[in-house]
C-alpha positions as CSV (number, residue, x, y, z in Angstrom):
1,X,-125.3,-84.8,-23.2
2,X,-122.1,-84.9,-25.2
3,X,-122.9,-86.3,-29.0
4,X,-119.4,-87.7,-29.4
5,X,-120.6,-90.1,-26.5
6,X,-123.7,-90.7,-27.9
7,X,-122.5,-91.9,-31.4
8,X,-120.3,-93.9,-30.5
9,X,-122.5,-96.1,-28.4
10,X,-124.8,-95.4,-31.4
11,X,-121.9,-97.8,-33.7
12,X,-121.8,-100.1,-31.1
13,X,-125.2,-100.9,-30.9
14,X,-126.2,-100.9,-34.1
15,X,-123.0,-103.3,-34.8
16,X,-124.5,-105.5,-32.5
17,X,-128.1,-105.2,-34.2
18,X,-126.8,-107.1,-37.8
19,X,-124.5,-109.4,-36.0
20,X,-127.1,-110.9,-34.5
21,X,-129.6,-113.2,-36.9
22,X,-132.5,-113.2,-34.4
23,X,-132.9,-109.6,-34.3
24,X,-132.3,-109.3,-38.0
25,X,-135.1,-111.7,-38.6
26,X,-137.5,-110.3,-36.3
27,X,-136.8,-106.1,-37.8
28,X,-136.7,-107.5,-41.2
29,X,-137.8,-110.7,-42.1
30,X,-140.8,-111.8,-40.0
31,X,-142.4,-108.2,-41.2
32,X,-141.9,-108.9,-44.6
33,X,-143.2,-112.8,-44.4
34,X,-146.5,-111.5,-42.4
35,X,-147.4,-109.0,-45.4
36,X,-146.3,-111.5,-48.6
37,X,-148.8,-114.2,-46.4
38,X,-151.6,-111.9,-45.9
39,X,-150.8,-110.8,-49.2
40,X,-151.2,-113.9,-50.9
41,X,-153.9,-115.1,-48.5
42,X,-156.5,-112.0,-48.8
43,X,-154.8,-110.2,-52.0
44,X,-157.2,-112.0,-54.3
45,X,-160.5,-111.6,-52.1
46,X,-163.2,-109.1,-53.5
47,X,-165.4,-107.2,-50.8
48,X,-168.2,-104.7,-51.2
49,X,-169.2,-102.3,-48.2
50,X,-166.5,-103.0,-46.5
51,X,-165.8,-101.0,-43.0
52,X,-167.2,-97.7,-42.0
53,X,-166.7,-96.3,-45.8
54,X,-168.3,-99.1,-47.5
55,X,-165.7,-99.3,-50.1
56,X,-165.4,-102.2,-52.6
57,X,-161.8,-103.4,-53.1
58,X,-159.4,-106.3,-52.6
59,X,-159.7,-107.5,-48.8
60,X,-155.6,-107.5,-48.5
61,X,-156.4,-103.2,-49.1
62,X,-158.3,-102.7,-46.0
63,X,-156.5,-105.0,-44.1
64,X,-152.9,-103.7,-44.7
65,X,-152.9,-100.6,-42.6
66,X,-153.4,-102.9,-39.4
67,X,-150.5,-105.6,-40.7
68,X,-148.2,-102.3,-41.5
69,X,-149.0,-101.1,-37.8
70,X,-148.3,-104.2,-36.4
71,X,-145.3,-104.8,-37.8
72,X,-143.8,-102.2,-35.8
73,X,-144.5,-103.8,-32.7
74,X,-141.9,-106.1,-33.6
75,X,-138.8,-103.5,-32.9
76,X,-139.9,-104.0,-28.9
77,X,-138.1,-107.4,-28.9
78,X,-135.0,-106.7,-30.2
79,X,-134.4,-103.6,-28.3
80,X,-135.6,-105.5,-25.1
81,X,-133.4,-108.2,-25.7
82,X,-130.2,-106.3,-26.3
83,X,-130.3,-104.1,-23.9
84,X,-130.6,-107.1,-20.9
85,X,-128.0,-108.8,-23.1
86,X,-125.7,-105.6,-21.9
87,X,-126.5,-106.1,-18.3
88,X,-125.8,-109.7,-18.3
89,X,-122.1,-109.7,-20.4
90,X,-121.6,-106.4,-18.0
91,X,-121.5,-104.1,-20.2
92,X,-123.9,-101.7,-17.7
93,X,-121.6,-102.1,-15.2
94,X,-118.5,-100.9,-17.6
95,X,-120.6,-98.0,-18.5
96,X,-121.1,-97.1,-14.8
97,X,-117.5,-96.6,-14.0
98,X,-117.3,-93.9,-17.2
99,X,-118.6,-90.7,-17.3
100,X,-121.8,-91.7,-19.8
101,X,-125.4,-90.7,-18.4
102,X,-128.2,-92.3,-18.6
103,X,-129.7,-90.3,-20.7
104,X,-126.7,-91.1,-23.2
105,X,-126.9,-94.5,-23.0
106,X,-130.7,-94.3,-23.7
107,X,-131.0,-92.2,-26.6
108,X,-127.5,-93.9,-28.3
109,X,-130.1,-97.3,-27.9
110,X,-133.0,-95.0,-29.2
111,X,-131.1,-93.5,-32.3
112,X,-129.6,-97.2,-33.6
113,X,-132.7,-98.8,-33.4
114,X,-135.1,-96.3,-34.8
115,X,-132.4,-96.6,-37.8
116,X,-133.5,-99.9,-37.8
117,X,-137.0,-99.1,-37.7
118,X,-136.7,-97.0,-40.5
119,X,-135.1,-99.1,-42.8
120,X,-137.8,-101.7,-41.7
121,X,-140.3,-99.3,-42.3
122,X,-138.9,-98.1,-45.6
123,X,-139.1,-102.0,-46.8
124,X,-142.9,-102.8,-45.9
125,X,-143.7,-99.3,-47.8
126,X,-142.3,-100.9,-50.9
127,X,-143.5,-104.2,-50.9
128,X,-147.0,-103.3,-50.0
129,X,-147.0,-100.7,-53.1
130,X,-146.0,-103.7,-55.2
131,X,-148.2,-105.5,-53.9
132,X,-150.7,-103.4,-54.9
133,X,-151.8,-102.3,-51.3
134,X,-151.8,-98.2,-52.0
135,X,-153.9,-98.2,-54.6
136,X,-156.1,-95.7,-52.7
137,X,-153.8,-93.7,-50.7
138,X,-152.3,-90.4,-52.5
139,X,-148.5,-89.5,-52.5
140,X,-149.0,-87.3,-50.0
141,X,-150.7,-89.9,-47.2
142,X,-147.7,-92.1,-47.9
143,X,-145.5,-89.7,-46.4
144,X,-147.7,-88.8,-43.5
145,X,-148.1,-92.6,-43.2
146,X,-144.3,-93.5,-42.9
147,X,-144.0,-90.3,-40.2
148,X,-147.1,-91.9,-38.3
149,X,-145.4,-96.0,-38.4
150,X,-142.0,-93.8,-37.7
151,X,-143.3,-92.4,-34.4
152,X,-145.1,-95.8,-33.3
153,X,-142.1,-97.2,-33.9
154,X,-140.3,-95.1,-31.6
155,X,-142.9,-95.6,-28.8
156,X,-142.8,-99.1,-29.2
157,X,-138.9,-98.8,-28.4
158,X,-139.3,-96.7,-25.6
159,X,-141.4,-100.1,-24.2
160,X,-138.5,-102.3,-25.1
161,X,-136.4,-100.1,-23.3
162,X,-138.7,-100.1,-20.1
163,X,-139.1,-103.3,-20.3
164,X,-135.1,-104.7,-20.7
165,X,-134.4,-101.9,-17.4
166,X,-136.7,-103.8,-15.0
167,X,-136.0,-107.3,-16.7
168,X,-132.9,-109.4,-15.0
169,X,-132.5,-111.2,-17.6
170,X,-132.7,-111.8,-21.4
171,X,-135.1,-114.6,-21.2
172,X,-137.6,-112.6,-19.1
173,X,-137.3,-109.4,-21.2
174,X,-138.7,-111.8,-24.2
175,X,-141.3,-112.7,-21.8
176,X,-142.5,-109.5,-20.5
177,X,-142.3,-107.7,-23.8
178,X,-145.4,-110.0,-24.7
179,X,-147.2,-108.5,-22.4
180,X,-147.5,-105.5,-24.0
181,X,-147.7,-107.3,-27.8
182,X,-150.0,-109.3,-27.8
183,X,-153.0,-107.2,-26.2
184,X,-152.5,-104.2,-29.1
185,X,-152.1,-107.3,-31.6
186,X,-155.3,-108.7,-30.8
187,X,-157.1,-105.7,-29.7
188,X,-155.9,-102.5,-31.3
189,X,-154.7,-103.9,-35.2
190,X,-158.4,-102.4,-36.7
191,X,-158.1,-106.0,-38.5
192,X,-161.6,-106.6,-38.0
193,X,-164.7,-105.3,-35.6
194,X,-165.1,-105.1,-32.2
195,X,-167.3,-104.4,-29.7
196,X,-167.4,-101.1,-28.2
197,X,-166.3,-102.1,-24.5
198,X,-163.1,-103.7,-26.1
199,X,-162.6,-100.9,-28.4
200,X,-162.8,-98.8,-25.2
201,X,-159.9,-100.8,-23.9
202,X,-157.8,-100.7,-27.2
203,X,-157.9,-96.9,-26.8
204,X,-155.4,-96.7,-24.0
205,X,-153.0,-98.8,-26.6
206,X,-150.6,-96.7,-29.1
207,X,-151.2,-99.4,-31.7
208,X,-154.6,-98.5,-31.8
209,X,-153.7,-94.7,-32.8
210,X,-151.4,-95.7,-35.4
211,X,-153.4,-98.6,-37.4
212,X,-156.3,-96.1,-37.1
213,X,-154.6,-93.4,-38.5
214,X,-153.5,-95.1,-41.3
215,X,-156.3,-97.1,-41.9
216,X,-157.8,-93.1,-42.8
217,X,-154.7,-92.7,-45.4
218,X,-155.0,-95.9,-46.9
219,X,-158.8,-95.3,-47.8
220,X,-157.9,-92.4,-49.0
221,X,-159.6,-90.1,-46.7
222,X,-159.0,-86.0,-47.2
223,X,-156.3,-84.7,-45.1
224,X,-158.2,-82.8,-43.5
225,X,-159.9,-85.3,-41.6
226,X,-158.9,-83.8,-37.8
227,X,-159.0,-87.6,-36.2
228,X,-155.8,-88.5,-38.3
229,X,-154.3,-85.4,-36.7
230,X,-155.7,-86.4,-33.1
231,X,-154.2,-90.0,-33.9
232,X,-150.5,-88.3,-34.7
233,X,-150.9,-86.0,-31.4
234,X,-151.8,-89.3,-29.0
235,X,-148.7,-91.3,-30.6
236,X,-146.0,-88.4,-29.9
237,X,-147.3,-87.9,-26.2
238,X,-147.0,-91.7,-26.0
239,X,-143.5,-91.7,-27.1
240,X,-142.4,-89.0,-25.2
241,X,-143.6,-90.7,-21.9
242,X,-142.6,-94.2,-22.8
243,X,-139.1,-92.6,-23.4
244,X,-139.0,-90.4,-20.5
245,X,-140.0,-93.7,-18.2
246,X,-137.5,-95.6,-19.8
247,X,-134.4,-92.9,-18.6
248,X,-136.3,-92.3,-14.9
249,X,-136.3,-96.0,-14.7
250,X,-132.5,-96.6,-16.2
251,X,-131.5,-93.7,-13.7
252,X,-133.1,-96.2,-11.1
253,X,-133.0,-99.6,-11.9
254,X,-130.3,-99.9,-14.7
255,X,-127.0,-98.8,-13.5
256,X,-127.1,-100.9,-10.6
């Protein structure tokens, strides 16, 4: 792979990412709104015992690593919207006739976006602290925290990718992308308890990796703690074979 090919689909794309207002709301803004809601909502509710630590605290604190987690989810639309927006203004088949691989043109759409992502990232970090959402977590597990939402993110991107190659068309690449959002929104967020069959099913979702993992740093738990570790491990082996599908499938499906 040649890097001067690679960066410069890297401007393009992420030229196209702040043109466009829908996928500027849906990095940025509808993140932000879900935390100042849930904020506002739950920031002001006491609870004793709460969860499997029985900590006391504001019900917005225990509930923040799952609305952090899920706001990642978010960069799948965008990135599977753009990319079937290139196939239908022909911008894959321009790209076929040049000596770009497919492995350029996916990680030049990996690289823009997971600028994106950490930019988003970097925002809900801040207004959570002032929201008073860390109160618990040490300066160390914030770091570790924005690495874990870093890699989700990237794994969730590596779906929008797969998802915009076998999609013909912008409108059903928004449509499939659900799919896979709203099963880890409903069943993998650690919002609240479930049973143990479902939580079975929530453990072959990376979502469920990532909000448990930083559920553990946002209750301050030691880092020592192995099972945060385990969560980091099962969220770079889903990344890596979300990505690797999405060039396999590009090499396949994408160039045609």
């Amino acid at each position: 792979m040649k890097r001067q090919r690679i960066f410069a689909f890297v401007k393009i794309q992420f030229k196209s990412l702040i043109k466009v207002p829908t996928a500027l709301f849906i990095i940025l803004i509808l993140p932000v709104a879900l935390i100042l809601i849930f904020g506002f909502a739950f920031g002001s509710i006491y609870v004793e015992d709460y969860g499997w630590t029985s900590q006391s605290g504001y019900l917005f604190e225990f509930m923040v690593p799952g609305f952090i987690a899920i706001s990642g989810l978010f960069m799948a639309i965008p990135v599977a919207l753009s990319f079937s927006e290139d196939r239908e203004q022909g911008l894959l088949k321009r790209v076929n006739t040049t000596p770009t691989t497919a492995a350029e043109f996916m990680v030049s759409h990996i690289i823009s976006n997971m600028c994106m992502a950490i930019i988003q990232v970097a925002i809900i970090f801040i207004l959570t602290f002032l929201m008073g959402g860390m109160r618990h977590i040490t300066p160390v597990g914030i770091i570790l925290s924005f690495v874990i939402m870093v890699i989700f993110t990237l794994s969730t991107i590596g779906f929008g990718l797969i998802t915009a190659t076998v999609s013909k068309s912008a409108k059903a690449a928004g449509g499939i992308v659900w799919i896979f959002l709203l099963p880890q929104q409903l069943l993998a967020a650690n919002l609240y308890p479930l049973p143990p069959e479902t939580q079975i099913v929530s453990m072959f979702m990376p979502l469920h990796y990532a909000s448990d993992a930083l559920t553990l740093l946002f209750y301050g738990v030691d880092l020592s703690n192995l099972r945060i570790w385990w969560d980091l491990i099962i969220l770079i082996a889903f990344s890596l074979v979300l990505i690797i599908a999405g060039i396999l499938l590009f090499k396949k499906y994408g160039r045609a």
